[in-house]
C-alpha positions as CSV (number, residue, x, y, z in Angstrom):
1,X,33.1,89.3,17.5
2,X,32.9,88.0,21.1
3,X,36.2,86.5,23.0
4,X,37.3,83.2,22.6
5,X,36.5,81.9,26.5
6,X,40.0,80.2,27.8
7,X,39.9,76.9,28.0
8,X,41.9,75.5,31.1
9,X,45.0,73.3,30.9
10,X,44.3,69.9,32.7
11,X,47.5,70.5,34.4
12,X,45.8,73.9,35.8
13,X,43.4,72.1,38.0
14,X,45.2,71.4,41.7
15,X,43.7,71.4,45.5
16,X,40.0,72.0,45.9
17,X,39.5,72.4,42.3
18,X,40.8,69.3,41.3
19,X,38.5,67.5,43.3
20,X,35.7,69.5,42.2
21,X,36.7,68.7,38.4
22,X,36.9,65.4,39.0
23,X,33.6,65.3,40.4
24,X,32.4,67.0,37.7
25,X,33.8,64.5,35.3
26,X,32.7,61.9,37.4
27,X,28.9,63.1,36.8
28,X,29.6,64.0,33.4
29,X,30.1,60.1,32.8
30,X,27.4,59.3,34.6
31,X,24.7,61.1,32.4
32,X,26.0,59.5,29.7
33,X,25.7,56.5,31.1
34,X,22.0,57.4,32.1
35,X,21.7,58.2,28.7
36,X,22.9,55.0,26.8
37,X,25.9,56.8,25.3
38,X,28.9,55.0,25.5
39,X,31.2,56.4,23.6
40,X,31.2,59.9,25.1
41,X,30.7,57.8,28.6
42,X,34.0,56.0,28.0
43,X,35.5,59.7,27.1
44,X,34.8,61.2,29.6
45,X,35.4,58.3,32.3
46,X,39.0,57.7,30.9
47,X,38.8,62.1,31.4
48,X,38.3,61.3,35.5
49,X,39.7,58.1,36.0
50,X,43.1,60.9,34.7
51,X,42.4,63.4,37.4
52,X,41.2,60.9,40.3
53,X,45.0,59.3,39.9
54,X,46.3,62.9,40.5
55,X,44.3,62.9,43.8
56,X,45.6,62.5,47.3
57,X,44.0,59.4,49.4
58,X,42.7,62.9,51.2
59,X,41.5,64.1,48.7
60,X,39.9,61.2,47.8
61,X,38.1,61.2,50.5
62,X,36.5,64.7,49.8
63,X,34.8,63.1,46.7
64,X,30.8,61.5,47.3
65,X,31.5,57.6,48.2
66,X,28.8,57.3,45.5
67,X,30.8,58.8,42.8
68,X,34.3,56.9,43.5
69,X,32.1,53.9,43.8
70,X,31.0,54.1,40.2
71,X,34.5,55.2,38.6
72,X,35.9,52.3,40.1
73,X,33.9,49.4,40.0
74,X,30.6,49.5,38.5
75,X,32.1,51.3,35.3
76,X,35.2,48.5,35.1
77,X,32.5,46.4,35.0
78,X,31.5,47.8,31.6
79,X,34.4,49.1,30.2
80,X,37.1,47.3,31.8
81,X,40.2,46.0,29.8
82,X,38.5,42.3,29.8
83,X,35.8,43.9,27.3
84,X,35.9,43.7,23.9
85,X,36.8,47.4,22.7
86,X,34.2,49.5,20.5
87,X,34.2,49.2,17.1
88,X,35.6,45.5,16.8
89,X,33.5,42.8,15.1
């Protein structure tokens, strides 16, 4: 039977690597967004949106403009608090 693989804490992520998780996150979202699923896009931004308030305005900085630019407007755009939430008729 094979190893279970160790599945890191969110609180393990600091420095370098959690600007490089939050990237990833950030592109994670994206491709469900490319892909017309929402419900894993909204996951998975609410995932990023956690870890980009962790980051230093430095740090911040280290991330592609066109990545912050889409976590924080373009996607409030779509699943901003002023949209009706899924699953409500």
């Amino acid at each position: 039977m094979p190893a279970k693989k160790h599945k890191k804490d969110d609180a393990d992520f600091t420095g370098p690597a959690l600007v490089k998780e939050t990237a990833r996150r950030i592109r994670l979202a994206r491709s469900h967004w490319d892909a017309h699923n929402n419900q894993a896009c909204r996951r998975e931004r609410e995932r990023a949106l956690q870890f980009y308030e962790r980051l230093s305005q430095t740090e911040r900085a280290q991330l592609p403009q066109t990545l912050r630019v889409w976590l924080r407007y373009r996607s409030e755009k779509y699943f901003g608090e002023h949209r009706t939430p899924p699953g409500k008729s």
